[in-house]
Structure formats: C-alpha cells, structure tokens
C-alpha positions in Angstrom: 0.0 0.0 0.0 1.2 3.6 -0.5 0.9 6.3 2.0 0.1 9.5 1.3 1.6 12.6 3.6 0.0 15.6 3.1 1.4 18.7 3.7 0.1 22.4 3.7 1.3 23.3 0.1 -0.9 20.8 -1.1 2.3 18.2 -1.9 2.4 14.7 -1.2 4.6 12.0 -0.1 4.8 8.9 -1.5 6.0 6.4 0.5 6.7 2.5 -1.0 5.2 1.7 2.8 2.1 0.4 4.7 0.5 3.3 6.0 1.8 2.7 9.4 5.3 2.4 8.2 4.9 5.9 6.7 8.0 8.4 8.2 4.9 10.5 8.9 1.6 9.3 7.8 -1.2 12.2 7.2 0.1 14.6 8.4 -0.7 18.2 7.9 1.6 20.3 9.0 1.2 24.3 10.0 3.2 26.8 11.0 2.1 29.7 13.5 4.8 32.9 13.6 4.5 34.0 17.2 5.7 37.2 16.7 6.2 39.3 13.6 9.9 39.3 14.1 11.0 35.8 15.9 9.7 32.8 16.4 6.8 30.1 15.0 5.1 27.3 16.5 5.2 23.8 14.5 2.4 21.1 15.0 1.1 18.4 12.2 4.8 16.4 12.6 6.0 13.9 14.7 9.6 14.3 15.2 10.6 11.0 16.5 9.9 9.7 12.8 12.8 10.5 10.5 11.4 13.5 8.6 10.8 12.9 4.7 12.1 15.3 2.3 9.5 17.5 1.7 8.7 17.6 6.1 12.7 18.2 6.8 12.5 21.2 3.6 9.4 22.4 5.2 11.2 22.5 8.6 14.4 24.1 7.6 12.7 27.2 5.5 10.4 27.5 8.8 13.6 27.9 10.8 15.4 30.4 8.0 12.2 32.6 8.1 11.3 32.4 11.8 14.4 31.7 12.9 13.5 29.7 16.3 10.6 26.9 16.2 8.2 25.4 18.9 6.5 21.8 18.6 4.3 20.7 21.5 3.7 16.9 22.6 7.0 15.2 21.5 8.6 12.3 22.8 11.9 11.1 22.3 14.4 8.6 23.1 18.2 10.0 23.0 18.7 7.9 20.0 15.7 9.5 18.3 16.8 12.8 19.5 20.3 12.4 18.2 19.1 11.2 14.8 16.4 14.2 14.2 19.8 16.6 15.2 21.6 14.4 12.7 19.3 15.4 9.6 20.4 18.7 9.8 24.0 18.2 10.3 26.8 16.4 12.1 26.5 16.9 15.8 28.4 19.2 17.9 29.8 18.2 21.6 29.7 21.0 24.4 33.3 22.0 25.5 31.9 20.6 29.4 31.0 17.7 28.2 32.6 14.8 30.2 34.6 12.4 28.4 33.7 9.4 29.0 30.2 10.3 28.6 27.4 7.8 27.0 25.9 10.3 25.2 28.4 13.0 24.9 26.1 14.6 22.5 23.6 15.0 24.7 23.6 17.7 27.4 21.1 18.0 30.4 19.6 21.3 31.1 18.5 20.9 34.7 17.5 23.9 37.2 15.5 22.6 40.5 16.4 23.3 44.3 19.5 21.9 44.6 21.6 23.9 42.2 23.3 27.0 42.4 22.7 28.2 38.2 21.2 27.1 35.7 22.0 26.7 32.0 21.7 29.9 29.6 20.4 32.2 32.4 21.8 35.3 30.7 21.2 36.3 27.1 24.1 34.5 24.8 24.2 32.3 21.7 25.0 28.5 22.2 28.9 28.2 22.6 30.3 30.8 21.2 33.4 30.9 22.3 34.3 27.5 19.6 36.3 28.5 16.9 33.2 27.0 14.7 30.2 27.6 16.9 27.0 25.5 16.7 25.0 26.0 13.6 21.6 25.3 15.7 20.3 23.5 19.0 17.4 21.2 19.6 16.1 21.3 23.1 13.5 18.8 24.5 11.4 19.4 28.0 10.2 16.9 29.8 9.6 18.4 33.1 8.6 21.7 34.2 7.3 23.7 36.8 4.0 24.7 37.7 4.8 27.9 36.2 7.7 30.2 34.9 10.7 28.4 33.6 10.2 30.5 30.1 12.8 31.0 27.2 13.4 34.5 26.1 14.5 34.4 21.9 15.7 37.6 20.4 16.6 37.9 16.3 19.7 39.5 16.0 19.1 40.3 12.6 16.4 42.9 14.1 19.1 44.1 16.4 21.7 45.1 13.8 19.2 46.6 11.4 17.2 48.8 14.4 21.2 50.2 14.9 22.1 53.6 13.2 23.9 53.7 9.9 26.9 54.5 11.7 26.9 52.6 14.4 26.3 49.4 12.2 29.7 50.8 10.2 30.9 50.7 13.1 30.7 47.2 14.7 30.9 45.7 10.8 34.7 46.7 11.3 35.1 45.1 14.7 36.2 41.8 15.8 34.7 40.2 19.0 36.7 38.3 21.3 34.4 35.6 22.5 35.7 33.4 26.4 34.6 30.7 27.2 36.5 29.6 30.7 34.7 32.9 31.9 31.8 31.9 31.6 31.9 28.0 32.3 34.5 27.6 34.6 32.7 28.6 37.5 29.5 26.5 36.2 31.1 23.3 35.2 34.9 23.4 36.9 37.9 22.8 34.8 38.5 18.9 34.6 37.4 16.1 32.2 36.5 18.5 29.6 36.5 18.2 25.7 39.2 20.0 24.8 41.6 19.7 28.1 40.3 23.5 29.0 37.6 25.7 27.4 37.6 27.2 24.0 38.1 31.3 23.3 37.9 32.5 19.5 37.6 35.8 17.7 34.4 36.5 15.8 33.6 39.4 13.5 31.2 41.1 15.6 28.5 41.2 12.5 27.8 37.9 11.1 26.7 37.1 7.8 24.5 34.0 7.5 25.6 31.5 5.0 22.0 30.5 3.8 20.2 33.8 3.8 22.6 36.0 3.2 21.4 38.6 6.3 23.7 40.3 8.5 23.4 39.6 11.9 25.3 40.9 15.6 27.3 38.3 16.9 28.0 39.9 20.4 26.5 38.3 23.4 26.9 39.2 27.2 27.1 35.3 27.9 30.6 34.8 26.0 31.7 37.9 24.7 34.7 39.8 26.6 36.0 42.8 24.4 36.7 43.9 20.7 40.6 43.1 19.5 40.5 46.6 18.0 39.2 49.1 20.6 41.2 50.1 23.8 39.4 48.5 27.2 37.2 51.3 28.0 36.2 52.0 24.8 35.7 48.2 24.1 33.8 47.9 27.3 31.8 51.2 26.9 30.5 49.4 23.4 30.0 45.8 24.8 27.6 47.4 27.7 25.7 49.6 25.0 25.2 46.7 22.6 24.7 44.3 25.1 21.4 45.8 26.2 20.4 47.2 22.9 20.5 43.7 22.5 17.8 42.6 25.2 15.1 45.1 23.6 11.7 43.9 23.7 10.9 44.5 20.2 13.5 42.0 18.8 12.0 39.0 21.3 9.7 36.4 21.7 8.7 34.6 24.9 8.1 30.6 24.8 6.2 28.9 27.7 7.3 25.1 28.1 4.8 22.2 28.7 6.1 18.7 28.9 7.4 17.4 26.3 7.5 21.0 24.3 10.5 21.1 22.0 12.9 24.4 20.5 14.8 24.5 18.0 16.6 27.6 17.1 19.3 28.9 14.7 22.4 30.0 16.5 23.8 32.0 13.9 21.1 34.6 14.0 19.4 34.6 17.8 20.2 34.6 21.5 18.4 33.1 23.8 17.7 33.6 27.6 16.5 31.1 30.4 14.6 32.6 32.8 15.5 31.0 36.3 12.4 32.1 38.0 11.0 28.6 39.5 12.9 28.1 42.4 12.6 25.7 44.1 10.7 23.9 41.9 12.5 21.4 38.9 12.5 22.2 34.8 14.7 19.2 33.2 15.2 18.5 29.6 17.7 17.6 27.2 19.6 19.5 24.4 21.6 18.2 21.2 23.3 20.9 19.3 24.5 20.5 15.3 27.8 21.8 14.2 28.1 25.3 12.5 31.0 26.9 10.3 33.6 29.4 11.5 31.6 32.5 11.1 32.1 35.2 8.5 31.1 39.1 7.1 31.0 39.3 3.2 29.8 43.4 2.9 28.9 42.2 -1.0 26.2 39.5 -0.1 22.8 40.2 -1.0 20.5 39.0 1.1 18.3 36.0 -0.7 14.6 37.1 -0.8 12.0 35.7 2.0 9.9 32.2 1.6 7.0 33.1 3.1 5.6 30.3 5.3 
C-alpha cells in the first residue's frame, strides 16, 4: 500500500510503505509565527519519525524565516533525539562535556532546588566561544514547573538593522573576542573537559549568514569579553551599549514550556535567555546541538529574498 503525507502546500509524499510504516503518515503540517519578528510554533509532525524530504524542507525554511521553532507533545528517546539533530548536520559536543560520557552529545539542562545556576540564564548564543560555533540546537522538555521556567529568543538580525547607519559601520569593522573559561569555569569546573580547557575564539562582531545571506550581531553578554581593536574602556563602553540594545523587547519572543514541548533555534542569528524564576521547583530536559561553520562578514552578499511560510 502507498501512503500518502499531506502537507500544507498541497504536496504529497509517496511512500513505498504500509501506512503505518509511513515516516509520517497524514500529516498536515502548519506553521504559526509567534511574533512578527521571531519565532513560529510547528504542529502536524511527529519528530521522532525521520522527517521525509518534503517535512525536513518544510522545517528548515520555517527555521530560515522564523528563525527559532516550537512543537508541542514530542517524545523522544536519546537515539531519536540524536538522529532528528543528525538530519540537519553532524552533531556538535559541548566543551563541558565529560569524556567518557554515553551520550556525549547530549547535554542536560536541569535547574531545581539543589543547584546553584542554571543553564543559559543570561542572554548569549550556544557556545560561542568555539572556533566554529553550533550552527543550531534542539532542546526537549520533559519536566517543568508549575509555572515560569520561560525562554526569552531575540533575532539579531532585528538588532543590527534597528542600529544607526553609523553605528552598524561601526561594529561591521570590529572583531569580537568571545571566552569561554569565563563563563563555564565557574559552572562546570575545569576537569574532564573536551578539549583539556575551554575554548576562546575571535568572531567578526557582525555575522553574515551562509544561507540567507542577512547580517546579523554576533556579540553576546554570555561569552563575549571585548573587541581586538578598541582600547578596554572603549571596548567595554560598546560591549555594555550593545549588550542591552540587545535585550530590547521588540526584537523577542517569549516561549512557555509544557512537557514534552521542543525548540529549535538557529544559533547564527538569535540569543536566547533562560529565565531562572521557578525556584525551588524542577525544569529538566535535554539538548543536542549541530555543528556550525567558522563564522564570516561578506559586505557584497545580497540578502536571498524571504519564503513566506
């Protein structure tokens, strides 16, 4: 028998399968932006089924245009969580990650009673202090509290292009120096790690981004210690201005988490920020990451025109 998948173009999949052997059987899949700027909510696909080619091109234009994605109700064994990260590219391990780890690409986001910080509880993108940070992250929730526990997402294109003309020549010419035993060290400690010690790089401090083409800030307050070309106060003076310019409401989206809720978002263009505001109650979940590019400004790169979705 041959199973047909609709989608919300109208296209179908044809599957050489019994309809219950269908990657994902009648389905119809829509996509809600949350916010005019940031963010869309996903529902009509079932993500622990490896996503067909017309559901994963669906998925990854959703994610160009929106640039973060929410799904409700899925669950996920590590191995299923693994393989969906794995259809969008090899995955990346966290520079705390313990070595002899059995899923090394796996790392638990846990905040509850016992613990003295929580992970990404200050605006920053996803490791961005490796030489070739993470291209994107896929986090999965499967317990929360009764309420709070919310994930701030902010588009950084909207935060370069709301900058002046000459403050955006500015920072185009600047190179960020991103630190990563700043930030971790006290979080983590210093032993068993990935690398032997934790990861610093240099960034331009505007982004371009390899797919569509948009210039982006790549300056965070989670990783991001200075610019190589500005003397400390000046350097320091600019990291505090753009830092909260940043933060602005108008570039954000709030998501709420229920059980099983999933994220994913595109590191290359957003921050994110973990609102610790449960305690003493638990949120746990899990998070693979995929592996980026060393990132880049080309000043001669049009930006590809907009799918809308």
């Amino acid at each position: 028998m041959v199973a047909l998948c609709e989608y919300r173009d109208g296209t179908t999949c044809h599957c050489v399968a019994s309809r219950a052997q269908c990657p994902q059987p009648s389905l119809i899949m829509h996509i809600d932006p949350v916010s005019p700027v940031i963010g869309a909510e996903v529902s009509g696909v079932d993500l622990a089924r490896p996503l067909v080619s017309e559901s994963f091109k669906t998925i990854h234009e959703a994610l160009m245009t929106h640039l973060v994605l929410f799904f409700r109700d899925q669950e996920l064994s590590f191995e299923q969580h693994k393989a969906l990260g794995r259809q969008f590219g090899d995955l990346h391990i966290h520079p705390a990650a313990p070595k002899d780890s059995a899923h090394p690409e796996i790392l638990v986001v846990h905040g509850d009673a016992s613990v003295k910080f929580v992970a990404g509880d200050t605006w920053h993108s996803d490791v961005s202090c490796d030489a070739t940070p993470p291209l994107g992250s896929i986090l999965r929730v499967e317990q929360v509290p009764t309420s709070g526990g919310d994930t701030l997402f902010a588009s950084m294109y909207a935060a370069y292009e709301a900058l002046s003309d000459r403050m955006q020549r500015l920072v185009r010419g600047l190179t960020a120096i991103h630190d990563g035993r700043q930030y971790y060290v006290g979080r983590y400690g210093g032993g068993n790690l990935r690398d032997g010690e934790y990861p610093a790089a240099e960034h331009p401090a505007v982004r371009t981004h390899p797919v569509t083409g948009r210039p982006a800030l790549y300056v965070n307050e989670g990783f991001t210690i200075g610019f190589k070309e500005l003397k400390p106060a000046e350097s320091q003076a600019l990291l505090g201005f753009l830092v909260r310019h940043c933060g602005q409401p108008e570039f954000q989206c709030r998501f709420r988490w229920r059980r099983n809720s999933m994220a994913f978002w595109d590191n290359r263009c957003t921050q994110h920020h973990a609102i610790w505001d449960y305690y003493p109650q638990t949120r746990h979940g899990y998070r693979v990451t995929i592996k980026g590019d060393r990132p880049f400004f080309d000043p001669s790169r049009e930006p590809r025109a907009t799918i809308a979705l």
